[in-house]
N, C-alpha and C positions, 0 to 999 in steps of 0.2 A: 364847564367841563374841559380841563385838557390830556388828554392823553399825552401830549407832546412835551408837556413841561415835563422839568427835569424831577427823576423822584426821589426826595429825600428821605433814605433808611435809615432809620435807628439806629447808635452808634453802638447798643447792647442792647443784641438781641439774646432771646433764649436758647439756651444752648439744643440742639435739637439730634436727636441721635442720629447715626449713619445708616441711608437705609440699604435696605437689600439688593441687591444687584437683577436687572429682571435683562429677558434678550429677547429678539425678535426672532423667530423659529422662521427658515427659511423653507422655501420649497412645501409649505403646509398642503396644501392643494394638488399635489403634483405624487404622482406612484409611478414605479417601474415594475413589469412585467415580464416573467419568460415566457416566453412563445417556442412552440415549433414550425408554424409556416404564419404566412400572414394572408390567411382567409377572412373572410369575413365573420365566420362564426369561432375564428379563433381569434380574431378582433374583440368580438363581443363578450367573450367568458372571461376574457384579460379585462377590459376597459369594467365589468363587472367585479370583478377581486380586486383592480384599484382603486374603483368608487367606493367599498366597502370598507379598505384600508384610511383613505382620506376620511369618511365618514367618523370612523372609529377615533382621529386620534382631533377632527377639529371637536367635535363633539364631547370629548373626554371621557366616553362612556364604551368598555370595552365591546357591547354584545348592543349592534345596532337593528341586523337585520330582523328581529324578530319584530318590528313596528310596520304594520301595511302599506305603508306612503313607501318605505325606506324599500321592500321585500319588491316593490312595484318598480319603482326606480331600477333596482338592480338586475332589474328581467330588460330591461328595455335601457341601457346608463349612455347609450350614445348621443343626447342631445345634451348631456352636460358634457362632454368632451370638448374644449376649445381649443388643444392643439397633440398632436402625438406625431411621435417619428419612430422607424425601429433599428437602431443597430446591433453589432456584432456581441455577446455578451463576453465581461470582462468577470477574473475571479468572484470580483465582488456582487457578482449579479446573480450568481448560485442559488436558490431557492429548494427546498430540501422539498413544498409542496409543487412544485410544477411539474405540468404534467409529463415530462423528461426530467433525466439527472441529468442530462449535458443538454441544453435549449439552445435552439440554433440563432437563434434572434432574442431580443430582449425590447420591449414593447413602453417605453418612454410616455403618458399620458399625463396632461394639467386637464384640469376640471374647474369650471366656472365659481370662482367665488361664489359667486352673487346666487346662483341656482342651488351649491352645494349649502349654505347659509338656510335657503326658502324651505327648500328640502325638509334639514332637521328643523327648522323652526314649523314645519307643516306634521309634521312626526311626533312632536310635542315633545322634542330633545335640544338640548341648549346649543350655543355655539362659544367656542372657546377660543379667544382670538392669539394673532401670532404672538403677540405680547408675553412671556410665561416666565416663570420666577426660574433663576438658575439655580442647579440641584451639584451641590460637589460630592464626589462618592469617594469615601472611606474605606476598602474592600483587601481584605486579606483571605486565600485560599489555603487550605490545608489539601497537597496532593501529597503524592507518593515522596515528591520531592523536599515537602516541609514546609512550612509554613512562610509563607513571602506578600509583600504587598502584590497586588495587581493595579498595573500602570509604571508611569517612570523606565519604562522598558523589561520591566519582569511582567509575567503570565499575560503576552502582547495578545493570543487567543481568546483569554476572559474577556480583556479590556475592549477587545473589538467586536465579541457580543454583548456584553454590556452597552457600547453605543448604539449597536444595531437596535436594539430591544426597546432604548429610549426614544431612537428618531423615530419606530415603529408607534410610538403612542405622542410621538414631538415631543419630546424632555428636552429643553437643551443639559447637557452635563459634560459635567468637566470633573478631570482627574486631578489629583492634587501633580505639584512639578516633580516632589519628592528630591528637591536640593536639597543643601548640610541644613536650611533652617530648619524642612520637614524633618529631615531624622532628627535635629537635635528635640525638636519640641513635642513628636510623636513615634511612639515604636510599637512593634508589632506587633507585642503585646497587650498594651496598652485598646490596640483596635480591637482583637480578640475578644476582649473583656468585655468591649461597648465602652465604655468609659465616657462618658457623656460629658465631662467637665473637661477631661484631657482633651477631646477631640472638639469642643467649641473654643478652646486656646488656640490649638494649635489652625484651625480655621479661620480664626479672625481675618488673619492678611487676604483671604479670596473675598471675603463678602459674600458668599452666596446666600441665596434666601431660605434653601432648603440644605442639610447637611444628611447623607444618606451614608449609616456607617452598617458593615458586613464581615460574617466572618461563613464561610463556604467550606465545606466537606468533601471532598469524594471519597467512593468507598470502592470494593475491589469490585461491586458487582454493577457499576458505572452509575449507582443513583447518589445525587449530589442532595445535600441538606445543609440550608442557609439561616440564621438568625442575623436579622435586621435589626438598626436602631432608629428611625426616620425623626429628625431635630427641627423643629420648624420654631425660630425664637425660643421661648422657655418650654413649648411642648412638645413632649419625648411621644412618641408610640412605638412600640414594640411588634414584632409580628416575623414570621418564618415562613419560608418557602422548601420545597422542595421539586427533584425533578430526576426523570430517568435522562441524565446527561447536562449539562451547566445551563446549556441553553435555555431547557423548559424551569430552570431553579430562577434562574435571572429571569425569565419573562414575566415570571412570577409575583417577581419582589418589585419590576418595574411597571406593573399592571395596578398594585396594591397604590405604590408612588401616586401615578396619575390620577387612579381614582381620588386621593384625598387631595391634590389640590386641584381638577376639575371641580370637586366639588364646593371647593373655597372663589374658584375663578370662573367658571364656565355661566353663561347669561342664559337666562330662559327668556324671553322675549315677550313683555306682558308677565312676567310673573308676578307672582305676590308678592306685596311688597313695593310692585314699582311703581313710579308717580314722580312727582319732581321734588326738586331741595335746594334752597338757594344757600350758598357759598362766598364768604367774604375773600376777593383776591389783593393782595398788593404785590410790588416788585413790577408792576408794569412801566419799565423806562419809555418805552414811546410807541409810535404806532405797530412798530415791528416786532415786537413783545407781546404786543394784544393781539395781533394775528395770531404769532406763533402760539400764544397762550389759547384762542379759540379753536385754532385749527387741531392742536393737541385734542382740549376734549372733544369734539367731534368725532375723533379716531378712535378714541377707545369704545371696545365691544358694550360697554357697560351704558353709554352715553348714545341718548336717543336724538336728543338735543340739546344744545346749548346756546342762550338767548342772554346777551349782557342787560341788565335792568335798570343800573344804576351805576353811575363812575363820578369820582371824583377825582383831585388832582393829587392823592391819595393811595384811592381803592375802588376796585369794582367789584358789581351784586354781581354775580352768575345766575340763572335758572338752570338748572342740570333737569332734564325731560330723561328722567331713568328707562330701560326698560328692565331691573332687576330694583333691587333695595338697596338704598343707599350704604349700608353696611358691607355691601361688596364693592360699590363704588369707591369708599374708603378703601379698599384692598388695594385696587387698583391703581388706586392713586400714592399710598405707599410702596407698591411693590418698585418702580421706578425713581420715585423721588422726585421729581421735577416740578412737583406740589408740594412744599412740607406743609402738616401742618402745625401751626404758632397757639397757643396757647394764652389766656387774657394776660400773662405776664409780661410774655415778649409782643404783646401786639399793643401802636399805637396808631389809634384812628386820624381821620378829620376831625379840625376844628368841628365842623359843624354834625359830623358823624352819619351813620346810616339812617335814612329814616327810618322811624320807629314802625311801620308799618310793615317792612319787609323783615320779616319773621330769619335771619341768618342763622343755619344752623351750626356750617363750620367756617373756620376763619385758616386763611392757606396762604405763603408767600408764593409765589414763580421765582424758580431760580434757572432759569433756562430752557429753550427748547431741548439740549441733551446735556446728558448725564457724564 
């Protein structure tokens, strides 16, 4: 066995498609709060409305509190608090539910991974890790003013409740640049319509894994109504929102969003399905590649453990210790790419090959710690 020998790749491999762009969602754990004094029992109703905020968006599931474990917690959320500070509130700290329109302080809390994780896993709700597939939004408004994209520096308003809405459920999302290539390859029309084939062209250049296309109404009597296109690979879903004002029209559309891919991404811990799967790897140049190659899947939400079984100067057996079904561990593993997998055409073994006893279900290169 050398890990250290040098590893000789195929000079034609299988062409292998480009995968989807995924991103690390920052601050998942972490909620800000308006206050108006800093009591203790105005400590407590805050550090409970951002535990139930973090709740909702690692979880992926919009309606947490009604589970006993979770209902208990939130009566009592100060021992998962591991740090909070309060300062001055800035425009951006406005909260249309706190218990003032102008709050004199604004109440900064991070909440224990590790306890908020035990939590929904004691609640019998998944956990959804920072890892999440990037979502590019498509979004044309019809106001008084006429029809225009939102982003690129037109309807700056939308475009900043549109983020808020996402980071509120952790979407990472990104707007198109809307330079001469956007307008030449897409118009706004064109969004209008949905156009499902115009609008996976003219996206190619982002990569993102989720394309979210919009076209948004308001009316004189200030209720907005929105038709969605949601593009994930070759599947379309269709679906509309509505709202008295943009905001409640967007939370809408980006609640609908998260549910469907929490549902693709989020881990139930022990669910059906999980159990282990062993994995054929190559591309490991030396010892520093198999670290990085082990230290990776240990990190993902999906991976209970990972135990190398077998290596040649070659390739190595993985044990993958699921806690979901390998069928999302596949996701997971696509969603970043830093696994492709190889297909029996582009893959060539060891002379002497795996042994026939260790049942390999998928066969994967490493092409790097990052993407």
């Amino acid at each position: 066995m050398g890990l250290t020998a040098p590893w000789c790749l195929a000079l034609c491999l299988l062409t292998i498609a480009a995968t989807a762009r995924a991103e690390m969602v920052a601050n998942l754990y972490d909620a800000a709060v308006p206050v108006k004094e800093q009591t203790q029992s105005a400590f407590r109703r805050a550090a409970a409305k951002g535990l139930e905020r973090v709740l909702i968006r690692v979880s992926g599931r919009s309606q947490v509190s009604d589970r006993a474990d979770i209902a208990s917690a939130l009566a009592n959320p100060e021992p998962l608090v591991v740090q909070y500070r309060y300062h001055q509130p800035l425009a951006a700290d406005t909260d249309p539910s706190a218990e003032d329109d102008a709050p004199s302080l604004v109440l900064e809390l991070s909440y224990s991974p590790r306890q908020v994780n035990a939590l929904l896993q004691s609640a019998g709700l998944p956990v959804w890790s920072a890892n999440r597939p990037s979502m590019l939004v498509w979004l044309v408004a019809d106001t008084a003013s006429g029809r225009r994209f939102v982003g690129g520096g037109e309807q700056p308003e939308l475009q900043a409740l549109m983020t808020d809405e996402a980071e509120r459920r952790g979407l990472p999302l990104q707007f198109p640049l809307f330079d001469l290539t956007d307008t030449a390859n897409l118009s706004v029309n064109q969004v209008w319509q949905l156009s499902a084939t115009a609008v996976r062209e003219a996206s190619q250049r982002y990569g993102s894994a989720y394309i979210l296309v919009g076209r948004a109404s308001e009316f004189s009597t200030g209720q907005w109504v929105a038709s969605w296109l949601l593009l994930d690979g070759e599947v379309a879903r269709n679906f509309e929102s509505e709202g008295m004002g943009a905001q409640q029209a967007l939370a809408s559309a980006v609640d609908r969003v998260a549910d469907v891919q929490a549902e693709r991404y989020a881990v139930f811990s022990g669910g059906v399905g999980a159990g282990s799967s062993l994995i054929l790897i190559d591309g490991i140049a030396d010892f520093h590649s198999y670290a990085a190659l082990m230290g990776y899947l240990e990190s993902l939400a999906i991976v209970r453990h990972a135990n190398s079984v077998w290596v040649s100067d070659k390739e190595l057996v993985v044990d993958l210790v699921l806690n979901d079904d390998m069928e999302k561990a596949q996701r997971f593993l696509a969603m970043d790419g830093r696994l492709q997998e190889v297909s029996g055409s582009g893959y060539q073994g060891s002379p002497g090959g795996v042994p026939p006893q260790l049942m390999v279900r998928n066969r994967y290169r490493w092409v790097g710690a990052e993407r």
